[in-house]
C-alpha positions in Angstrom: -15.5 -6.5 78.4 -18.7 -6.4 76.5 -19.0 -3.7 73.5 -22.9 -2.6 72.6 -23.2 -1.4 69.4 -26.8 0.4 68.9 -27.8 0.5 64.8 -29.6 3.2 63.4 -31.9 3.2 59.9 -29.7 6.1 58.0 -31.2 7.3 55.2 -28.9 10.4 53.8 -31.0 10.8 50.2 -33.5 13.3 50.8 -31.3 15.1 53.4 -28.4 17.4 51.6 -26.5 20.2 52.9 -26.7 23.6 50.0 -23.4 22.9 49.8 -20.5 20.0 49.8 -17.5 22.5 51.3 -18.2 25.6 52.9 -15.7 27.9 53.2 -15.3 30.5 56.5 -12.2 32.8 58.1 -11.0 33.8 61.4 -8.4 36.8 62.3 -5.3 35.4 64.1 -4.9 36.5 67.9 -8.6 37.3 68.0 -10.0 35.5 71.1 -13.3 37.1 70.7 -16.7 34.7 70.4 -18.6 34.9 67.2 -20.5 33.5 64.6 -18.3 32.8 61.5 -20.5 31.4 59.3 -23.9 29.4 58.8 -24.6 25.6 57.4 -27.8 24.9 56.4 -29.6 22.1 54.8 -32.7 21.5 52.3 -35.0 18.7 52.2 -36.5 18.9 55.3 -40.1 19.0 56.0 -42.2 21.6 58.0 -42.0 20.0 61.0 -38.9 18.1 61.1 -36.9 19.0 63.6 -32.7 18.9 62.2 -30.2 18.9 64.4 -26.2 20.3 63.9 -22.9 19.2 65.2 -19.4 19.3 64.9 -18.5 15.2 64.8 -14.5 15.6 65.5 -14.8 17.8 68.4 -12.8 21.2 68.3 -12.4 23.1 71.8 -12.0 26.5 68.7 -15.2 26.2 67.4 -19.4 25.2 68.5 -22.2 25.5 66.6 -25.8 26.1 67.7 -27.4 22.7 67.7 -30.9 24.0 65.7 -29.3 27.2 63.6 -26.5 25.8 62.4 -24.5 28.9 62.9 -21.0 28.2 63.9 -19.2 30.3 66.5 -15.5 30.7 67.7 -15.6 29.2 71.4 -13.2 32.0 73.0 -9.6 30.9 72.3 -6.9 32.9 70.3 -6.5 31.7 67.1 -2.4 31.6 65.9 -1.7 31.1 62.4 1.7 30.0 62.5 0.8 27.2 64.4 -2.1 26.0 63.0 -3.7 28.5 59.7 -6.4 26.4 58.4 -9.3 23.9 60.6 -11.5 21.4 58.7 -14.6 20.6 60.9 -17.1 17.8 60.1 -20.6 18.8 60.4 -23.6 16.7 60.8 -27.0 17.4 60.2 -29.2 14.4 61.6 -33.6 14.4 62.2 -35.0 11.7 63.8 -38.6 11.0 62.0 -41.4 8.6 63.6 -43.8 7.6 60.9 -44.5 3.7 61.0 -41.0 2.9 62.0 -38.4 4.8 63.4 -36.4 6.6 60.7 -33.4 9.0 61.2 -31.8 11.1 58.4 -28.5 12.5 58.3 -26.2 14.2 55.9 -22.4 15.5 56.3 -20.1 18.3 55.2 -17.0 19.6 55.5 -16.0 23.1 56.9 -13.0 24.7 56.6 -11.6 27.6 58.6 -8.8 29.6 57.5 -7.3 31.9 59.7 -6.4 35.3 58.2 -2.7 36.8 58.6 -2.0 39.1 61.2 1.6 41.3 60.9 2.9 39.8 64.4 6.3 38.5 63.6 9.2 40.6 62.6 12.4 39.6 60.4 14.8 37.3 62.3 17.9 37.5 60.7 19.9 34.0 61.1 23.1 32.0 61.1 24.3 34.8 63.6 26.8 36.8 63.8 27.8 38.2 60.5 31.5 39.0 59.8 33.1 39.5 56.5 36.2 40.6 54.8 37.2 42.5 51.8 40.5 42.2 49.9 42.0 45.5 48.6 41.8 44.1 45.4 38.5 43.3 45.1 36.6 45.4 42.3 33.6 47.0 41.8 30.6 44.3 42.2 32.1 42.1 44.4 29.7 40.1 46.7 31.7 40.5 49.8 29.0 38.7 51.9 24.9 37.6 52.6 22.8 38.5 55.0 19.7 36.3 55.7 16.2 37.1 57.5 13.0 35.2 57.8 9.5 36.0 59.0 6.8 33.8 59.9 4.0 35.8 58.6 2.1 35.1 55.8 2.4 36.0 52.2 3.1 40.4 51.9 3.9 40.6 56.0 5.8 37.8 55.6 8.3 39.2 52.5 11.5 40.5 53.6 13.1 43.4 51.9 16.6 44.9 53.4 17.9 48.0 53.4 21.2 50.0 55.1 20.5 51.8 58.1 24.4 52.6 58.8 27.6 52.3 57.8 30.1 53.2 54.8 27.1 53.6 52.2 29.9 55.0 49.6 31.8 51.1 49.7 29.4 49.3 50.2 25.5 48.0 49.2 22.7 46.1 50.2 20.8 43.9 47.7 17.2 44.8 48.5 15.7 41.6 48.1 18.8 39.0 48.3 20.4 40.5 51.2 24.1 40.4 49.3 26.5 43.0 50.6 28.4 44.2 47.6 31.5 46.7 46.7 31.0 49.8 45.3 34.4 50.5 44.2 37.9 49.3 45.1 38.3 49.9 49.0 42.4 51.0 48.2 44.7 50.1 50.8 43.1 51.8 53.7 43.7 49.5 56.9 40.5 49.5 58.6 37.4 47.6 59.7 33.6 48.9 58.9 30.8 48.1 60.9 27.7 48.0 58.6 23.8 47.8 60.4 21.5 46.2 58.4 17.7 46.7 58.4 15.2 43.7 57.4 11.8 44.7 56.7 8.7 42.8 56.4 5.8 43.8 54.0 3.1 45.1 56.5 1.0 48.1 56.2 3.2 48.6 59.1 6.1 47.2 58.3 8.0 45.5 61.6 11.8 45.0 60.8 14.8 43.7 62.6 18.6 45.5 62.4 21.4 43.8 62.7 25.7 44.4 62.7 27.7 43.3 59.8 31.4 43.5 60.8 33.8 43.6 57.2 37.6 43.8 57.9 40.2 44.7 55.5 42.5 42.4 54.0 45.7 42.0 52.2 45.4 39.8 49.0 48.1 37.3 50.8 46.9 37.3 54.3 45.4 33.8 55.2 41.9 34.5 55.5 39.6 32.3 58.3 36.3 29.9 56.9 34.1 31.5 59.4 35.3 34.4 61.5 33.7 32.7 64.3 33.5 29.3 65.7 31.6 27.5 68.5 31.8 24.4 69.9 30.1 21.9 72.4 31.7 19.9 75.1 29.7 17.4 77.6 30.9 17.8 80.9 32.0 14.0 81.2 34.2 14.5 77.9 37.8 12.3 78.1 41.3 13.9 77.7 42.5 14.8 74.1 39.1 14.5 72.8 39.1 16.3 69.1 36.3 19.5 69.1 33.3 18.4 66.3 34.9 20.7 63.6 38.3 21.9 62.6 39.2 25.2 61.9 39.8 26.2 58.6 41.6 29.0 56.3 41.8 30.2 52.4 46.0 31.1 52.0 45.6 32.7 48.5 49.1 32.1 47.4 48.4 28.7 48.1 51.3 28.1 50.8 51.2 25.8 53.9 49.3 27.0 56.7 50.2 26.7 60.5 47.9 26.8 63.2 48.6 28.0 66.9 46.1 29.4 69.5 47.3 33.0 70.0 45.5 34.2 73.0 42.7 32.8 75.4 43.6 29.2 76.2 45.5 31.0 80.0 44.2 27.3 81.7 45.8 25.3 79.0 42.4 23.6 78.4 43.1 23.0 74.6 45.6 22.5 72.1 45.3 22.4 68.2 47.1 20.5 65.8 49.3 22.7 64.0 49.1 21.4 60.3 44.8 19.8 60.3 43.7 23.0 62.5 42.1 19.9 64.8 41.2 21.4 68.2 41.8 19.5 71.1 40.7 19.7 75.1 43.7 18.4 76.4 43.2 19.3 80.1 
């Protein structure tokens, strides 16, 4: 293999871009072509002829080889996967006085790309069960709700809010999502279904709602971890192969706890140890 390497005369001094960092913005999902910003450089003579380009090659942008002006190419621009370009721009002249000379300066470009309100809340670590204890008083955090959103800065700040539900028990923390008693629930026997509303902070905000399921409790009724678990099993898996995590409960008076599978398991398919909570696939 045999590598030609072609040297070039470089003399950058009298060559200088107006500035060492220019600064330019795009709107996310805009796939329209135009020019976003001009580079120009001083220290050329009348008739020297300075030529622009982009030295690590983006299919986003081009930029007219004598103007300098730098154009979007066509493609939509998503902030979320990529909010900010940094192009490298050359400016190079080739001059023939006695000897060939060529001159050439650099600067950087960067691009940001400008928020657009296109992602709404996604609420997470679904779904949402809770559980209140008639005696729980006034105040009590009885659960949390969580959203995200992908947006950037005000569209991207969640606020939540209760669309439905028992608004006289219960409350939603506006900005930490905590779902908390109003007043003692008494001894009623009942579940609640709450729907909770996370809102981003757009001009036009774009939220998400969600069900919040809080059950009544006695103070000395075992009470479950989580009120739902799931579990993964390969195909190939061997006989009395434990499940990745055991099920667990609170006993408030602080008694032994047994642990049987009450309905669902009509094939036999698993067992669980009756003191650890351990589930099993036994068949």
């Amino acid at each position: 293999m045999q590598l030609n390497i072609h040297m070039e005369h470089v003399n950058s001094s009298g060559l200088i871009f107006q500035k060492e960092r220019y600064e330019f913005s795009v709107k996310e999902n805009s796939s329209k072509i135009a020019t976003i910003g001009l580079v120009n450089v001083f220290g050329n003579t009348l008739n020297e002829n300075v030529e622009y380009s982009i030295l690590n090659k983006s299919h986003m942008f081009s930029i007219g080889k004598s103007s300098g002006a730098i154009k979007t190419a066509g493609s939509m621009f998503d902030r979320e996967r990529e909010d900010c370009y940094k192009l490298i721009i050359e400016a190079k002249s080739i001059l023939f006085n006695n000897f060939l000379q060529v001159r050439r300066s650099l600067t950087e470009v960067f691009v940001s790309v400008l928020d657009e309100n296109d992602n709404c809340p996604i609420f997470i670590n679904l779904p949402y069960f809770g559980t209140v204890s008639i005696n729980d008083e006034k105040g009590t955090v009885l659960f949390k709700v969580k959203a995200m959103d992908l947006d950037y800065a005000e569209n991207g700040a969640v606020r939540y809010e209760m669309k439905k539900g028992s608004g006289d028990l219960f409350r939603v923390d506006r900005t930490n999502g905590e779902i908390v008693l109003k007043h003692n629930v008494g001894k009623q026997n009942k579940t609640f279904e709450l729907i909770i509303a996370a809102y981003d902070g757009g001009v036009i905000p774009c939220f998400t709602e969600v069900s919040l399921i809080i059950k009544v409790v006695d103070k000395t009724i075992p009470t479950f971890e989580k009120q739902i678990y799931t579990f993964l099993i390969r195909e190939d898996v061997t006989l009395y192969t434990p499940l990745s995590t055991a099920i667990r409960a609170l006993n408030p008076l602080k008694r032994d706890l047994v642990f049987t599978i009450s309905e669902g398991n009509d094939n036999d398919l698993f067992d669980i140890d009756y003191k650890t909570g351990m589930m099993l696939y036994i068949t």
